[in-house]
N, C-alpha and C positions, 0 to 999 in steps of 0.2 A: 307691689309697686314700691320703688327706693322714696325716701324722703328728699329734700332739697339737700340738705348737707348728710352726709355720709362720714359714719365716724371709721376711720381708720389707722392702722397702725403703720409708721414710717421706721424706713432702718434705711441708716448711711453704709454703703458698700464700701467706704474705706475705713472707718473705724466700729462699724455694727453698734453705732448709738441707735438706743430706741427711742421713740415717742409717739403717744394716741393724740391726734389732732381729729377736728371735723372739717374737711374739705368737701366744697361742691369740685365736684369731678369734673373738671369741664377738658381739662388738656394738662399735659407734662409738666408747663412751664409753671404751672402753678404750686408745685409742690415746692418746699423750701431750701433753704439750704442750710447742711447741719448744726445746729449750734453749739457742736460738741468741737469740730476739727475746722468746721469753715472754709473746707475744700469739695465739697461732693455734693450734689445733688441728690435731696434723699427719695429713694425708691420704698413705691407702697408694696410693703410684705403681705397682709391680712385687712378684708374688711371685717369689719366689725358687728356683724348684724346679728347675733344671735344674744345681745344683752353683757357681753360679755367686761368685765374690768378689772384693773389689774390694781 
């Protein structure tokens, strides 16, 4: 069973910035928008669940 916040990793489709955030997963709108280009909405690449950090 998931916890409340979910740690995962986010990538911008226009310029492939990375960043590990913990979102509750509730819906789309919630994910951010990149702080690298400030034009894209960042899409979630990988959960995070196996301990892992970078």
């Amino acid at each position: 069973m998931r916890g409340k916040h979910e740690p995962v990793q986010l990538v911008c489709p226009k310029c492939r910035h990375r960043m590990i955030v913990y979102l509750p997963l509730a819906n789309d709108e919630d994910l951010p928008i990149c702080p690298e280009c400030k034009q894209a909405r960042m899409n979630i690449e990988e959960l995070l669940d196996e301990g892992k950090s970078y």
